[in-house]
C-alpha positions in Angstrom: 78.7 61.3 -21.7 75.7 62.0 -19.3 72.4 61.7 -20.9 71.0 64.1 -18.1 72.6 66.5 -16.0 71.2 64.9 -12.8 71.7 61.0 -14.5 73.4 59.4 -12.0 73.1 55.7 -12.8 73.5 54.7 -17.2 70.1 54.4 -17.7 69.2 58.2 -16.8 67.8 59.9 -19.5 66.2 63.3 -19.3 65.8 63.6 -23.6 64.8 67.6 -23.4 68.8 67.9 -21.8 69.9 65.3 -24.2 68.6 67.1 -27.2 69.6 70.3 -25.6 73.4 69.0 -25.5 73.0 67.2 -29.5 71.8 71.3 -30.5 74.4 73.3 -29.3 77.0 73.8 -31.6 79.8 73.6 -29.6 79.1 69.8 -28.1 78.4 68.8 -32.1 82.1 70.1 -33.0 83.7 68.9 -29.5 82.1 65.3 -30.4 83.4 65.6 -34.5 86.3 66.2 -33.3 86.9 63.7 -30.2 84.4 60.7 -31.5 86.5 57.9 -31.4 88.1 59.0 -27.4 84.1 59.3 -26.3 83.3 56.1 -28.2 86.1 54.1 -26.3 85.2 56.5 -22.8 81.6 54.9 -23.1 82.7 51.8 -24.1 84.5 51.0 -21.0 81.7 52.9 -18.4 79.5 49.7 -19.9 82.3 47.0 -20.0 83.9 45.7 -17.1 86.6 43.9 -19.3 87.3 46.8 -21.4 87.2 48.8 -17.8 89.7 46.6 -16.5 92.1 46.4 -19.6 92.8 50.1 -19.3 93.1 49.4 -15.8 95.8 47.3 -16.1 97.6 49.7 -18.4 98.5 51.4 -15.1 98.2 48.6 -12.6 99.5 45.9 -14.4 98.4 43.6 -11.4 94.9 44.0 -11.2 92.3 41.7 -12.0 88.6 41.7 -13.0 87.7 40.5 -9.9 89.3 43.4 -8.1 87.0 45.8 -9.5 83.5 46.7 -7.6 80.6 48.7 -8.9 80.6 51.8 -7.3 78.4 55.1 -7.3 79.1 57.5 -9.7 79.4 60.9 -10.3 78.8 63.6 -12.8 82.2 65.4 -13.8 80.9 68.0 -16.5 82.8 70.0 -18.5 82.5 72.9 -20.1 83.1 73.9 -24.1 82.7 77.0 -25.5 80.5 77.4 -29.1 83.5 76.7 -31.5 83.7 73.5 -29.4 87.1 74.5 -27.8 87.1 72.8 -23.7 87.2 75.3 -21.2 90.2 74.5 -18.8 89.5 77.0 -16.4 86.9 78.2 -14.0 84.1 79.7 -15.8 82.1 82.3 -13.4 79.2 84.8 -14.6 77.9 87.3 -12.6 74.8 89.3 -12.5 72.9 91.9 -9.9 71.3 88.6 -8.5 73.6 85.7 -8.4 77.1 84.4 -9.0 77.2 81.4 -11.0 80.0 78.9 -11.3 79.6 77.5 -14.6 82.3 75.0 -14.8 84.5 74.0 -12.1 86.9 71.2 -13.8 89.2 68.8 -11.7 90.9 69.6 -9.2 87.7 71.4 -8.5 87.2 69.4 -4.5 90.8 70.6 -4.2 90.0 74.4 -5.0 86.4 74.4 -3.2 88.0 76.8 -0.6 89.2 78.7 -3.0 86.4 78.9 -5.2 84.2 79.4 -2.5 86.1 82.8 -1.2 85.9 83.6 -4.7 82.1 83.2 -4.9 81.5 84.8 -1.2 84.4 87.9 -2.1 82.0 88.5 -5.6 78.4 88.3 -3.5 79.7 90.7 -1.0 81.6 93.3 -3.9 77.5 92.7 -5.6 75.5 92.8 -2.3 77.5 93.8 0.6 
């Protein structure tokens, strides 16, 4: 869990987004639902050992002192207001803008494909 939608190291908090994400019903039933998986997902972004032990679930050989600190990234994903995930590429359109509003893995593997999505839409719109 992000604490803001920018938060790019742990201690990024942006509490108006936070509070946001705690209101809308979707995230409270998604998070009623999946507590325990987040708990233990959060739990190993802050422990290194914990990190490493589900590590070496599928790399039996690695060690602790393999692992590096390393940038992260924001992966976020979308759920609807019944707090169902939404597994495919969520894209509203207006007469101003095309907006891709969730873009889950293997979304760097679709960008070309999203993107003629996005520029075929924008021309339908504006061209």
């Amino acid at each position: 869990m992000a604490f803001a939608r920018e938060g790019y190291k742990k201690t990024d908090i942006n509490f108006g987004e936070f509070w946001e994400t705690l209101r809308f019903s979707g995230f409270r039933k998604i998070a009623q639902k999946y507590w325990k998986e987040g708990a233990e997902e959060m739990y190993r972004s802050w422990s290194k050992n914990a990190f490493c032990k589900a590590l070496q679930a599928l790399i039996p050989e690695i060690q602790i002192e393999d692992i590096e600190p390393g940038n992260a990234g924001i992966r976020a994903q979308a759920c609807d207001s019944k707090g169902n995930l939404v597994d495919d590429f969520l894209i509203y359109e207006s007469d101003a803008i095309v907006n891709v509003c969730n873009a889950p893995s293997p979304a760097a593997t679709a960008s070309i494909a999203i993107g003629e999505q996005i520029a075929e839409r924008t021309l339908k719109n504006w061209g």
